[in-house]
C-alpha positions as CSV (number, residue, x, y, z in Angstrom):
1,X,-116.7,53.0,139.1
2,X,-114.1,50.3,139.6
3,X,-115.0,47.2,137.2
4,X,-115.7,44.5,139.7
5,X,-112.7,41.6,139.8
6,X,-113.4,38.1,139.2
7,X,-112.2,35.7,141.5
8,X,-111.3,32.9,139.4
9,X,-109.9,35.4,136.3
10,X,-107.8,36.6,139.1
11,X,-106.8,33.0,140.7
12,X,-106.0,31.9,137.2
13,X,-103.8,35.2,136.4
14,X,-101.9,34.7,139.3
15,X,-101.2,30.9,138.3
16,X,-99.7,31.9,134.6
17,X,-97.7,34.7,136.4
18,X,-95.6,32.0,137.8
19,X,-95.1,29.6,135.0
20,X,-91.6,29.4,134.0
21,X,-91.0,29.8,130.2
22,X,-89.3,25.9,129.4
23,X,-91.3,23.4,127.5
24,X,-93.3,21.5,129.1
25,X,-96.8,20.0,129.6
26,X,-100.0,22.3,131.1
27,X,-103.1,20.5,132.7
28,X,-106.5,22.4,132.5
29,X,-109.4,21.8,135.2
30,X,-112.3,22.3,135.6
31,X,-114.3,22.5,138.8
32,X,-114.8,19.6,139.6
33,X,-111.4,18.5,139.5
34,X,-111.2,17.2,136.6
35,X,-108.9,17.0,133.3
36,X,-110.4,18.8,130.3
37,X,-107.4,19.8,128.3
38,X,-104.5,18.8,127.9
39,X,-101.4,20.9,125.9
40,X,-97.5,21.1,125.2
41,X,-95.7,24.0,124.8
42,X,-92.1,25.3,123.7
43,X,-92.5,28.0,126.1
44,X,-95.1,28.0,129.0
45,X,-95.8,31.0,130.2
46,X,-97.0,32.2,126.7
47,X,-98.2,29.4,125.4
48,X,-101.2,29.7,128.4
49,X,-101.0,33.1,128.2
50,X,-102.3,33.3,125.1
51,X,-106.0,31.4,125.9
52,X,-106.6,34.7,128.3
53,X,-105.2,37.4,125.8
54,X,-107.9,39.2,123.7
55,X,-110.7,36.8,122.0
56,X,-110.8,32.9,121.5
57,X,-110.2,31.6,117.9
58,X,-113.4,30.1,118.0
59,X,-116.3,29.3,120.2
60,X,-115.1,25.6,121.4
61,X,-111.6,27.3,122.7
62,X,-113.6,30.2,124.0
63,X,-116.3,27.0,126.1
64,X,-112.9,26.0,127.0
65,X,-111.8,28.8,128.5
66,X,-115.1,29.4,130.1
67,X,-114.4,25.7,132.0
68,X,-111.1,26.2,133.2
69,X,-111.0,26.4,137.3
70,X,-107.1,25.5,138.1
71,X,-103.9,25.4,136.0
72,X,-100.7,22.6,136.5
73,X,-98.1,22.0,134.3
74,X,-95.0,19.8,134.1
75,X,-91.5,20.8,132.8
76,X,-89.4,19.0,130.4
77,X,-86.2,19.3,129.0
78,X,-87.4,19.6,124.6
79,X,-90.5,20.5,123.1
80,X,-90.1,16.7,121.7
81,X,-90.2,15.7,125.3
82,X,-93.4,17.3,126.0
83,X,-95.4,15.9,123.2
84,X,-94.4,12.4,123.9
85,X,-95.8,13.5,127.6
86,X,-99.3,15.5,126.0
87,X,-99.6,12.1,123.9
88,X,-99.7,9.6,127.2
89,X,-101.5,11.8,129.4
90,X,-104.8,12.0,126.5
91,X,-104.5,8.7,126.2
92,X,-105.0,8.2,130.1
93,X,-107.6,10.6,131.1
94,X,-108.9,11.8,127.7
95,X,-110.1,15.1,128.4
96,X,-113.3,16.2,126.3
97,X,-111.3,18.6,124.7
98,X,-108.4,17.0,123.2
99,X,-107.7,15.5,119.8
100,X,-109.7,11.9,120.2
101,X,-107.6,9.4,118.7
102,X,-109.8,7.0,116.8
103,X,-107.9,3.8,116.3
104,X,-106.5,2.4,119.4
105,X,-106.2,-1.3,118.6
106,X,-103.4,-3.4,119.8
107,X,-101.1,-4.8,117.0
108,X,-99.2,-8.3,116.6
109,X,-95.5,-8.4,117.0
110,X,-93.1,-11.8,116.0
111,X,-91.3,-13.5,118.6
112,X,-88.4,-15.5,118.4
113,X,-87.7,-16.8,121.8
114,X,-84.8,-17.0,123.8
115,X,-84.3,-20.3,124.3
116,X,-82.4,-23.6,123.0
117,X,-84.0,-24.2,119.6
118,X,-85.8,-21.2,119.6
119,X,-89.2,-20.7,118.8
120,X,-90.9,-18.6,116.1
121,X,-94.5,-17.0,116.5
122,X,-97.2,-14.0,116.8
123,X,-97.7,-12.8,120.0
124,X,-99.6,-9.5,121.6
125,X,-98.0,-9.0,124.4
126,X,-93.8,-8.4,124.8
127,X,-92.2,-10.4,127.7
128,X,-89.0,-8.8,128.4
129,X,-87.0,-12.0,128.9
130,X,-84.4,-11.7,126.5
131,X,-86.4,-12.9,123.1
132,X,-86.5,-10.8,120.2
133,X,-89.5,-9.2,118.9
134,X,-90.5,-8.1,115.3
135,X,-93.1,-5.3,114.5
136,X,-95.3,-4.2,115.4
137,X,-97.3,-5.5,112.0
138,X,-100.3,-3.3,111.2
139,X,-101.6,-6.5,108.9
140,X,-102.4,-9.8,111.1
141,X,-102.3,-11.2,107.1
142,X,-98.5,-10.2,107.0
143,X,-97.9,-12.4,110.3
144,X,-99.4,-15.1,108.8
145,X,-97.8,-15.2,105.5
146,X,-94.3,-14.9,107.6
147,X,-94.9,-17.6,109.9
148,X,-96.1,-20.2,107.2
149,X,-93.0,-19.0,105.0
150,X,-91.0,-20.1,108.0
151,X,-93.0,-23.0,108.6
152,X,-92.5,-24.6,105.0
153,X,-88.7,-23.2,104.7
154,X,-87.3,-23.6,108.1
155,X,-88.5,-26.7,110.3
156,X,-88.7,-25.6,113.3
157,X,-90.4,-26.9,116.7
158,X,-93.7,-25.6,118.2
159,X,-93.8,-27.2,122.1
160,X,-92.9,-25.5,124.9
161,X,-90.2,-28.7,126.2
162,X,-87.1,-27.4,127.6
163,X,-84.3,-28.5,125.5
164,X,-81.6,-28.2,127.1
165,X,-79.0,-30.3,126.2
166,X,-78.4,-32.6,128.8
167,X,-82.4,-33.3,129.1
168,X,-82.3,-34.2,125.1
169,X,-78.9,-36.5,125.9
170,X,-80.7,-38.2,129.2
171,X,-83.6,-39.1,126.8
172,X,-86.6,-37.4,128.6
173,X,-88.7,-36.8,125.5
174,X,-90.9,-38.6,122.3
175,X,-91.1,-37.1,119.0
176,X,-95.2,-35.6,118.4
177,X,-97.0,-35.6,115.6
178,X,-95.1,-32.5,114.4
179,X,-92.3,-34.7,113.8
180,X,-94.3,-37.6,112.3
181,X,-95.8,-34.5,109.7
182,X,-92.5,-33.7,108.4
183,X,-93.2,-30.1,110.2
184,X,-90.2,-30.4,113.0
185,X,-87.1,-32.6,112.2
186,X,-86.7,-34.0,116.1
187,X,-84.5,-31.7,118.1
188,X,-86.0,-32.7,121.4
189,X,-84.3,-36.1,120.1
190,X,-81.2,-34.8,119.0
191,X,-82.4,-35.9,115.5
192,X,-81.7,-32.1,114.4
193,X,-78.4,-30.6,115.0
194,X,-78.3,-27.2,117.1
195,X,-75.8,-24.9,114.5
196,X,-78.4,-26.0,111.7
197,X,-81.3,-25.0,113.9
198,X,-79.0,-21.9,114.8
199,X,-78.4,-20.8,110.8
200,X,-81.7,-21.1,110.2
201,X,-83.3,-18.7,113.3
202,X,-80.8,-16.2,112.0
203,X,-82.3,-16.6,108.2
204,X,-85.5,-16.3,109.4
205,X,-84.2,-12.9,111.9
206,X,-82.3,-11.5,108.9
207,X,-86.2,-11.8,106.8
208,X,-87.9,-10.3,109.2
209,X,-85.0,-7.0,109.5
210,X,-86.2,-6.9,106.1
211,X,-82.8,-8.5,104.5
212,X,-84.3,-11.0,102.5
213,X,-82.0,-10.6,99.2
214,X,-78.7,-11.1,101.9
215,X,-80.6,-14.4,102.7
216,X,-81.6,-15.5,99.1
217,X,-77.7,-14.7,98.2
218,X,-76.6,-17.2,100.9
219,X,-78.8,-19.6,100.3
220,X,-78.0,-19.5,96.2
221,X,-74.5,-20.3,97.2
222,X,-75.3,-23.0,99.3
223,X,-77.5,-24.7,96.4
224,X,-74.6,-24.3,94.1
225,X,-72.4,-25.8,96.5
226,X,-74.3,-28.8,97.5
227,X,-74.6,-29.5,93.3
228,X,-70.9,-29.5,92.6
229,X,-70.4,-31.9,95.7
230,X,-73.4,-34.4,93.9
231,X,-75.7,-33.5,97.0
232,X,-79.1,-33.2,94.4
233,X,-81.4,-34.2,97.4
234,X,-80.2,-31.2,99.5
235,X,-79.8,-28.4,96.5
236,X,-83.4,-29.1,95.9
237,X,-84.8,-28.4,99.4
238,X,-82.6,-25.0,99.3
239,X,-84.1,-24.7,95.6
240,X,-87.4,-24.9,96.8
241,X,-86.5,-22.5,100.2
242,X,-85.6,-19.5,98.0
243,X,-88.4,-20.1,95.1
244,X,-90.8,-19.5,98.9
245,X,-88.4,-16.0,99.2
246,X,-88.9,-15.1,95.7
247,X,-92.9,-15.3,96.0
248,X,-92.9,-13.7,99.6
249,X,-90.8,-10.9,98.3
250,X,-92.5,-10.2,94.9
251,X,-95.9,-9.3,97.2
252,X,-94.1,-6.6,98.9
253,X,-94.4,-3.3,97.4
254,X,-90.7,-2.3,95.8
255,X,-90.7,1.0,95.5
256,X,-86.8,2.0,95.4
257,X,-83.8,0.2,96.1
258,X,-82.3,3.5,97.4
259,X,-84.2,4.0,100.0
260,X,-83.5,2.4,103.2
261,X,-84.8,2.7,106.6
262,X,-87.8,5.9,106.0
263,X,-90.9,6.9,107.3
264,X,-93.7,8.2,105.3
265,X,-96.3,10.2,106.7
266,X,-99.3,12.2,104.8
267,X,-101.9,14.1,105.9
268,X,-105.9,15.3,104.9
269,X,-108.7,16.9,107.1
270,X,-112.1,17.7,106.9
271,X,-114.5,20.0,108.8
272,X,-114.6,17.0,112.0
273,X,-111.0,15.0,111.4
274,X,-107.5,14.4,110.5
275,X,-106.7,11.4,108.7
276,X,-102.6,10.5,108.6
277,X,-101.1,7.2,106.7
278,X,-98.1,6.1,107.6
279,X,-95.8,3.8,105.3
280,X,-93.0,1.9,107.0
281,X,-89.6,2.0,104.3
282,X,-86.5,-1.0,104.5
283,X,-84.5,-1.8,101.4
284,X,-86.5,-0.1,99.3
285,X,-89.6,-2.0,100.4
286,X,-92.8,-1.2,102.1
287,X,-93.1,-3.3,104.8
288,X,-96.0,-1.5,107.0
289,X,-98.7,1.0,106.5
290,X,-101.2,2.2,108.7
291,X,-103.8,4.9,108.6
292,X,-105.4,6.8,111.7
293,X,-108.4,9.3,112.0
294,X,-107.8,12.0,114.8
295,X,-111.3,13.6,115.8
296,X,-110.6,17.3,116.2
297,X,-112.1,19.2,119.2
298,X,-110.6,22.9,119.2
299,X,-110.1,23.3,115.0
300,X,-106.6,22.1,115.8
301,X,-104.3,22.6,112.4
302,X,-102.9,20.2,110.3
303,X,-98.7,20.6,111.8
304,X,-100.4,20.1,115.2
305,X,-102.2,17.0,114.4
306,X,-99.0,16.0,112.3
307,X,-97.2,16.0,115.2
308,X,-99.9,14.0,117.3
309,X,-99.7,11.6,114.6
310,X,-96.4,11.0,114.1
311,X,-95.6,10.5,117.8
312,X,-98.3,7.9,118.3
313,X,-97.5,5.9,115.7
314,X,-93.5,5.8,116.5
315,X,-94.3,5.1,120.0
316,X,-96.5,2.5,119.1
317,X,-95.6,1.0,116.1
318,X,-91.9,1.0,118.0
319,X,-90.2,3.0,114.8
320,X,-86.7,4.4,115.1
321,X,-86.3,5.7,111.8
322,X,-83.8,9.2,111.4
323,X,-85.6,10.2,108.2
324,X,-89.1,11.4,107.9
325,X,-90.8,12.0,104.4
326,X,-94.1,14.4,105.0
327,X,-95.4,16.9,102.9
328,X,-95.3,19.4,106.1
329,X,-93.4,20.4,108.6
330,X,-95.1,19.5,111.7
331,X,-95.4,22.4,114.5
332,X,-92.9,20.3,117.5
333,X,-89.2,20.3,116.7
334,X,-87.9,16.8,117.1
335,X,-84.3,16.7,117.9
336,X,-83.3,13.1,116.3
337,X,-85.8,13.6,113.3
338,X,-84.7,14.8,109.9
339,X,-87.9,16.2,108.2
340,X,-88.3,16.3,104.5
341,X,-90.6,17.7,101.8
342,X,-89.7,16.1,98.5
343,X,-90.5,17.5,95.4
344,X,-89.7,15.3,93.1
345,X,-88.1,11.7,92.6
346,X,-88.7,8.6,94.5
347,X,-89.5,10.0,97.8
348,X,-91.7,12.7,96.3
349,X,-93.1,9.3,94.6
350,X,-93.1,7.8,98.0
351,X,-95.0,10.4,99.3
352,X,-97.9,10.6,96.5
353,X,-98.5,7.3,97.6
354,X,-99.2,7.5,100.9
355,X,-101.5,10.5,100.1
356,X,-103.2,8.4,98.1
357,X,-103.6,5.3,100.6
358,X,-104.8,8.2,103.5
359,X,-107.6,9.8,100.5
360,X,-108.5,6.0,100.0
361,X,-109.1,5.1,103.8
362,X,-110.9,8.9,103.8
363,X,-113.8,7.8,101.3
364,X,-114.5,4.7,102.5
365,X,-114.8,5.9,105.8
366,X,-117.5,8.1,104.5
367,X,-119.1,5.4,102.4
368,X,-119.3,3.8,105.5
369,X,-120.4,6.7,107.6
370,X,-123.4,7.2,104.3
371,X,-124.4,3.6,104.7
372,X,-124.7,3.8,108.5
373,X,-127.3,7.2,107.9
374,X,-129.2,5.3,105.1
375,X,-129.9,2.3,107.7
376,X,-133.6,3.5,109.2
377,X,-134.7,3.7,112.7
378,X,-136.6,0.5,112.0
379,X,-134.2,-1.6,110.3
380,X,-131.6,-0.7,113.3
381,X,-133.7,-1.9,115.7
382,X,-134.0,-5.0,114.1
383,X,-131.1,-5.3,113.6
384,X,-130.4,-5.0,117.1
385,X,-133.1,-7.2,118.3
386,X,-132.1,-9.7,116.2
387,X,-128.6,-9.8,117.5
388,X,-130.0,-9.6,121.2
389,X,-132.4,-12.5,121.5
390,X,-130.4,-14.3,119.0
391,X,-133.0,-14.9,116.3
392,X,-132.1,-16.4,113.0
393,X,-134.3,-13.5,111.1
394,X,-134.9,-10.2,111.3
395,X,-138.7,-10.0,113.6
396,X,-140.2,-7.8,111.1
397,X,-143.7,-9.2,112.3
398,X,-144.2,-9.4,115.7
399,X,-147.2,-11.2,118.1
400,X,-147.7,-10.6,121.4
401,X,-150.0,-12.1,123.6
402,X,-151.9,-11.2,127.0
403,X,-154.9,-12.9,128.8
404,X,-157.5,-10.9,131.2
405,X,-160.5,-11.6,133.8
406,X,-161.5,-11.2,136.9
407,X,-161.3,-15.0,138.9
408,X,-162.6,-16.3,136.1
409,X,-165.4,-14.1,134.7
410,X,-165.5,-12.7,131.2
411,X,-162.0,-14.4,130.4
412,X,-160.7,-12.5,127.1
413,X,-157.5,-12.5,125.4
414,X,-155.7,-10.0,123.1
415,X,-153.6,-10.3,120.1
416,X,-151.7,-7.4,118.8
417,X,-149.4,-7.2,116.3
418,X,-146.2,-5.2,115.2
419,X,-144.7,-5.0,112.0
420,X,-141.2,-3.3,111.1
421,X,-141.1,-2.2,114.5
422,X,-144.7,-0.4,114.8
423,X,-147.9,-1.7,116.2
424,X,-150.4,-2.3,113.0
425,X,-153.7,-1.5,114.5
426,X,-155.9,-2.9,112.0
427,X,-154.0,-6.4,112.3
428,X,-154.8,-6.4,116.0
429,X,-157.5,-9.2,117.5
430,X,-159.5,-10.0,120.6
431,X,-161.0,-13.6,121.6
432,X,-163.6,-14.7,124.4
433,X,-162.2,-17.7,126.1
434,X,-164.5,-20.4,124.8
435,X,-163.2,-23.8,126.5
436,X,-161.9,-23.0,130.1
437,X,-163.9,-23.3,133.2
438,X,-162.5,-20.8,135.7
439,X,-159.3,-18.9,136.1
440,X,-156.8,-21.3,134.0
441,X,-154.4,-18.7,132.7
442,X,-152.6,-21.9,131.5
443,X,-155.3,-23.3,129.6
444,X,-156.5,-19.8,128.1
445,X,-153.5,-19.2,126.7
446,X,-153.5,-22.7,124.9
447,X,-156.8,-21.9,123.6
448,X,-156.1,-18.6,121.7
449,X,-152.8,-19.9,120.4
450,X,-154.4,-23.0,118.7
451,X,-157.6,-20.5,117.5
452,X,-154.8,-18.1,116.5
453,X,-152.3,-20.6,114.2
454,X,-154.9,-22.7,113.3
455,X,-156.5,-19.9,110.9
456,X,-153.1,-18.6,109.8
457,X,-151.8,-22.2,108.4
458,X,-155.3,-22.8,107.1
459,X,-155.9,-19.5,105.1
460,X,-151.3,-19.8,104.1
461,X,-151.0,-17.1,105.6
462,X,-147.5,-15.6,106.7
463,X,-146.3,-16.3,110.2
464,X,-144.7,-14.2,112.5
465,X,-140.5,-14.2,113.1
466,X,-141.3,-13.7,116.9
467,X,-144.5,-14.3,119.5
468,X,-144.2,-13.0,122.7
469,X,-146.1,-14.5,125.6
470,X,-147.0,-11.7,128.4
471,X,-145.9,-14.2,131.4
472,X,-142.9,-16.1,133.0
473,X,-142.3,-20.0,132.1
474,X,-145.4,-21.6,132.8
475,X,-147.3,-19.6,130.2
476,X,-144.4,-19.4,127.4
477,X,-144.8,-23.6,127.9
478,X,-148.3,-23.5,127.7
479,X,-147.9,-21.7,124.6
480,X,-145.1,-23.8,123.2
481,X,-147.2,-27.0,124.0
482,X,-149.5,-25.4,121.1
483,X,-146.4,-24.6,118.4
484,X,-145.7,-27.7,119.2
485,X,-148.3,-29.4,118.6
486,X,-149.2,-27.6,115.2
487,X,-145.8,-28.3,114.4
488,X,-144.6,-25.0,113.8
489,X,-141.6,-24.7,116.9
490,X,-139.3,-24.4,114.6
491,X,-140.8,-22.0,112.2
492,X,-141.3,-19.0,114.8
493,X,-139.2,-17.6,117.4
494,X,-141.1,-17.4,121.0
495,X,-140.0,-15.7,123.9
496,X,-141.8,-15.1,127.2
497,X,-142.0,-11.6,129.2
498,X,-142.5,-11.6,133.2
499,X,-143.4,-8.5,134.3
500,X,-141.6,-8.7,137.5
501,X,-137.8,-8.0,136.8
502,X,-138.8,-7.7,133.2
503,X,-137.2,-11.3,132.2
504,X,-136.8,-12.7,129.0
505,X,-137.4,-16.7,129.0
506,X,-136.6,-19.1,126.3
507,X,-138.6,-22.1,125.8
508,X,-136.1,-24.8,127.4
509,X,-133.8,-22.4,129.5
510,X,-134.0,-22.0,133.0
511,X,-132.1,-18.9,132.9
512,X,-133.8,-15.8,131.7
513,X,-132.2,-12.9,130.3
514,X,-131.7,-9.5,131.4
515,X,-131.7,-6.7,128.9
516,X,-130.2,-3.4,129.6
517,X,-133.1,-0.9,130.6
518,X,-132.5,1.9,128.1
519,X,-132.3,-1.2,125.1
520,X,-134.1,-0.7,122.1
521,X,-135.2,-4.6,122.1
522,X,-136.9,-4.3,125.4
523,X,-138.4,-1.1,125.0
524,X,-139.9,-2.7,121.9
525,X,-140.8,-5.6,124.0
526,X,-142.5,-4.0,126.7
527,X,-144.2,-1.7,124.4
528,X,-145.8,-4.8,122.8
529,X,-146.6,-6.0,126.0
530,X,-148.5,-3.0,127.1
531,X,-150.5,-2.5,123.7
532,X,-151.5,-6.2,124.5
533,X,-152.4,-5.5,128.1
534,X,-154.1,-2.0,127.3
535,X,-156.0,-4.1,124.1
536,X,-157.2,-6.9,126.4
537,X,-158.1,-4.9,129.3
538,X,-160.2,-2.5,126.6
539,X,-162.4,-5.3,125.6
540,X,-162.7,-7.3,128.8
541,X,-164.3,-4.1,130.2
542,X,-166.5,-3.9,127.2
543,X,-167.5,-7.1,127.8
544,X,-168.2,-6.9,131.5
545,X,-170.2,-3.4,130.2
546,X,-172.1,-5.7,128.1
547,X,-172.8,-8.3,130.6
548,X,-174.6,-5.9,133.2
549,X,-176.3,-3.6,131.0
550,X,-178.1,-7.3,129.4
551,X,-178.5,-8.2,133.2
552,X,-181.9,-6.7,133.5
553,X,-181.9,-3.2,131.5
554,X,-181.7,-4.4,128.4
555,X,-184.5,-6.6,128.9
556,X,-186.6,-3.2,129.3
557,X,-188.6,-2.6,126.3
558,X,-187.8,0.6,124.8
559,X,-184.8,1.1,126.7
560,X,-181.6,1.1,124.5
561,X,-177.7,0.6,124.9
562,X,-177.1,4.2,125.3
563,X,-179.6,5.2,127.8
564,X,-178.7,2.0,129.6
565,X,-175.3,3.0,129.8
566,X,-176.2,6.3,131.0
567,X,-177.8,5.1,134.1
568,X,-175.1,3.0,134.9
569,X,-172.8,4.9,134.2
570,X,-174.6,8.1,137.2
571,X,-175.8,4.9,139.5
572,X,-173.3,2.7,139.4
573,X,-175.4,-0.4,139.3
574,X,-179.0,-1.9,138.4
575,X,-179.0,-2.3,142.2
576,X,-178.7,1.6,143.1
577,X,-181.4,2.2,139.9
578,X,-184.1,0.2,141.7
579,X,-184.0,2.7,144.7
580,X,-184.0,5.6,142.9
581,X,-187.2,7.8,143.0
582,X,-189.5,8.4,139.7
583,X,-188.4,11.5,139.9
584,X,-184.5,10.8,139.6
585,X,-185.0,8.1,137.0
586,X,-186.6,11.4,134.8
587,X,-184.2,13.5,135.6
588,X,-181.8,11.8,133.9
589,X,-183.1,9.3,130.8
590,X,-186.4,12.3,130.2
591,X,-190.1,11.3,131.5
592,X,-190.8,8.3,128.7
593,X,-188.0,6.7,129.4
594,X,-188.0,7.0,133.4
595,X,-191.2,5.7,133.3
596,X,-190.6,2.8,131.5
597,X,-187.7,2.0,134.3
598,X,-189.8,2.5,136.7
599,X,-192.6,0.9,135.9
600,X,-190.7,-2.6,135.5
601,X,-189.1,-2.5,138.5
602,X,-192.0,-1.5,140.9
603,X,-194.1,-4.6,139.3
């Protein structure tokens, strides 16, 4: 019997049997359309091949597999070409089965500007109008310490005025407060010539190419030469600007004067990640490092994720560099690259320590990750609530508040309380209204606040870190009227609930605010809310219980609670009792007892 024939195995067959065998870039689909994967390939056709050949590596390629409904690709002209492409298009649709790069944080780069009297400072974003930019710096620390080097060793201006020279020569501007400082010598009023200016933009461009000895050198000779023509005042400012390049360069990391111009790149994994650490080499210096985490999704190996890694971090980190130190070969062949595997000497020195920088950033992450696990359920969801009604504590203890009756009978209110997160039962109370005529929501609420603090200041005991009031504003200033008034406002946090739109009000703001629905604070919140509500409502129907049975049956003798409640609870009311039969009465409480009901209401 034939086997039967898949449509989509066969769709999918028919698709690889026309993919040319270049390099290049193939898209996986699923059915809906969408991007799930994401690959490069020397060779095409057997690179895609090889997902439908005989069994998946393991059972994440095989789910893969399983998904794929349609097959594109893209050629390119080097396998280098086509992992520059794979990189972009993860980053843009990030399919659920790629490589999930980690750390995708924007990095500061220094400008100098293209102007007359140019400029110097950090920016984020380039502006392609002729300036020249520096970086990209991994360390926003590094920035700093550059631009205040430059600040204290090379006045320059900081205003945006267009100084061009004609303006300065017409007289258009006023020296600022920069000026006045001693931070900016007065170009805008040709108090600072432009070839000064000029020599030291190209001091400060030569520091940041990483040339500071060439720039100490010059600057040595020009000391020397302003002492043998008597010029003491000027050969101490240039004193003073190259004891500021001595201290800058002794905190970069020399590690050979014969290395210039090198990558570094190492590389760990563990059962979920890769971690690779880059280290950035000019004139022997490190001048950048950076460390990324690639999570893995298809047990990629550590040449693929290499390669991953190092074209992310040349793209973005803008590096041009011709030589590469790694202690693998990656699994793309990049045609301007020069890979080497050191074994000994400075770059196998180079090398050790960027494994150890990446084995650093490793266990930390883990500390971190261990920390995170230790953290309990309850103490994140103080955390958070903390954080999302802005509280100044932790609300450890919670109150919550809730008033009941029907237009004005058996008024009731109910305290419950929840601590680390979790109602505590046994902490809970319930009050009878014992001041308010009526339906005054306003007033009851007063009433069992000032009951409620009253006893807790008198007996020291501890306060809660937040009351909630079940209502909108006019009952969160009724209670607050109270806190007030005991002076205590400022000792507990209050917030109000209204049920409608589930609003949070602070005492004193109009606006409420909306939490998202699936948040842990409101869920704790409303859960409050509703153990108050359910509390309240539990005893104001005890108490209405009460109220009828002591109407007229408990005022039988020899009737008790229970048998009371039993006829009630048949009847429905004292009402339907009285017309009941003798007969019906015994039927239900036994003859002593029916008797005795019916005896005291047929007199």
């Amino acid at each position: 019997m034939d086997k039967l024939i898949n449509p989509k195995i066969e769709y999918l067959k028919e698709k690889i049997t026309v993919l040319p065998s270049d390099p290049g870039v193939y898209q996986y689909f699923n059915k809906d359309g969408k991007i799930i994967y994401v690959g490069k390939a020397k060779n095409l056709k057997k690179r895609v091949s090889s997902y439908f050949v005989g069994k998946a590596d393991n059972g994440k390629t095989a789910l893969l597999v399983r998904n794929i409904a349609d097959i594109q690709h893209i050629v390119v002209n080097s396998e280098e070409d086509a992992l520059l492409l794979e990189n972009n298009l993860i980053k843009k649709y990030q399919p659920r089965y790629n490589v999930l790069l980690k750390d995708d944080k924007s990095f500061p780069w220094i400008v100098v500007k293209n102007e007359n009297f140019p400029r110097v400072f950090s920016t984020r974003h380039i502006i392609k109008d002729g300036s020249l930019y520096f970086g990209p710096y991994t360390s926003v620390g590094m920035v700093r310490t550059l631009l205040d080097l430059f600040k204290t060793t090379y006045p320059l201006r900081n205003c945006k005025l267009n100084l061009a020279p004609q303006k300065i020569a017409e007289g258009k501007y006023k020296v600022c407060l920069e000026y006045h400082l001693g931070n900016c010598k007065g170009p805008c009023v040709g108090e600072f010539e432009e070839d000064i200016y000029r020599d030291n933009i190209d001091a400060i461009k030569n520091i940041l190419r990483g040339n500071i000895n060439s720039v100490i050198k010059y600057l040595k000779e020009l000391m020397l030469q302003y002492a043998e023509d008597f010029k003491f005042e000027e050969a101490e400012e240039v004193k003073q600007k190259i004891k500021q390049l001595d201290t800058y360069q002794s905190k970069s990391t020399v590690v050979s004067s014969n290395i210039n111009n090198v990558d570094v790149y190492s590389i760990i994994e563990d059962e979920e990640s890769g971690y690779v650490n880059f280290l950035k080499v000019v004139n022997g210096a490190i001048i950048q490092a950076h460390t990324i985490e690639l999570k893995k999704k298809l047990n990629e190996s550590l040449p693929e994720l290499l390669s991953l890694a190092i074209t992310e971090i040349r793209e973005r980190l803008h590096s041009t560099s011709r030589e590469l130190i790694v202690p693998i070969k990656p699994d793309t062949d990049f045609e301007t690259i020069k890979f080497i595997i050191p074994q000994k000497g400075d770059k196998k020195k180079l090398l050790e320590l960027s494994e150890r920088n990446v084995k650093y950033y490793r266990l930390e992450k883990l500390k971190q990750q261990s920390i995170r696990k230790k953290e309990t359920r309850e103490d994140r969801i103080l955390n958070t609530m903390q954080k999302d009604l802005r509280l100044k504590e932790q609300p450890n203890h919670i109150e919550c508040f809730d008033n009941s009756n029907i237009q004005g009978n058996f008024p009731v209110a109910a305290c419950v309380v929840f601590k680390n997160a979790k109602p505590s039962k046994k902490d809970y109370r319930h009050y009878n209204i014992k001041t308010v005529v009526g339906p005054d929501d306003f007033a009851s609420m007063e009433e069992i606040i000032e009951r409620r603090y009253t006893r807790l200041i008198n007996e020291n005991a501890s306060l809660p870190k937040l009351v909630i009031i079940d209502g909108g504003k006019g009952q969160l200033g009724a209670a607050m009227k109270i806190f007030r008034r005991l002076k205590i406002d400022d000792k507990v946090a209050v917030i109000g609930i209204a049920k409608r739109l589930e609003e949070i009000f602070f005492p004193g703001d109009s606006v409420p605010l909306y939490l998202d629905k699936n948040s842990e604070s409101l869920k704790i919140i409303q859960h409050a809310r509703n153990e108050a509500h359910r509390f309240g409502i539990t005893f104001h129907r005890n108490q209405r219980s009460k109220d009828f049975v002591s109407s007229e049956l408990d005022r039988i003798d020899g009737i008790g609670e229970k048998t009371a409640q039993k006829l009630l609870s048949e009847f429905k009311s004292v009402e339907q009792i009285k017309k009941l039969s003798l007969d019906d009465i015994e039927s239900n409480i036994g003859k002593a007892k029916g008797r005795l009901v019916w005896d005291y209401f047929k007199l």
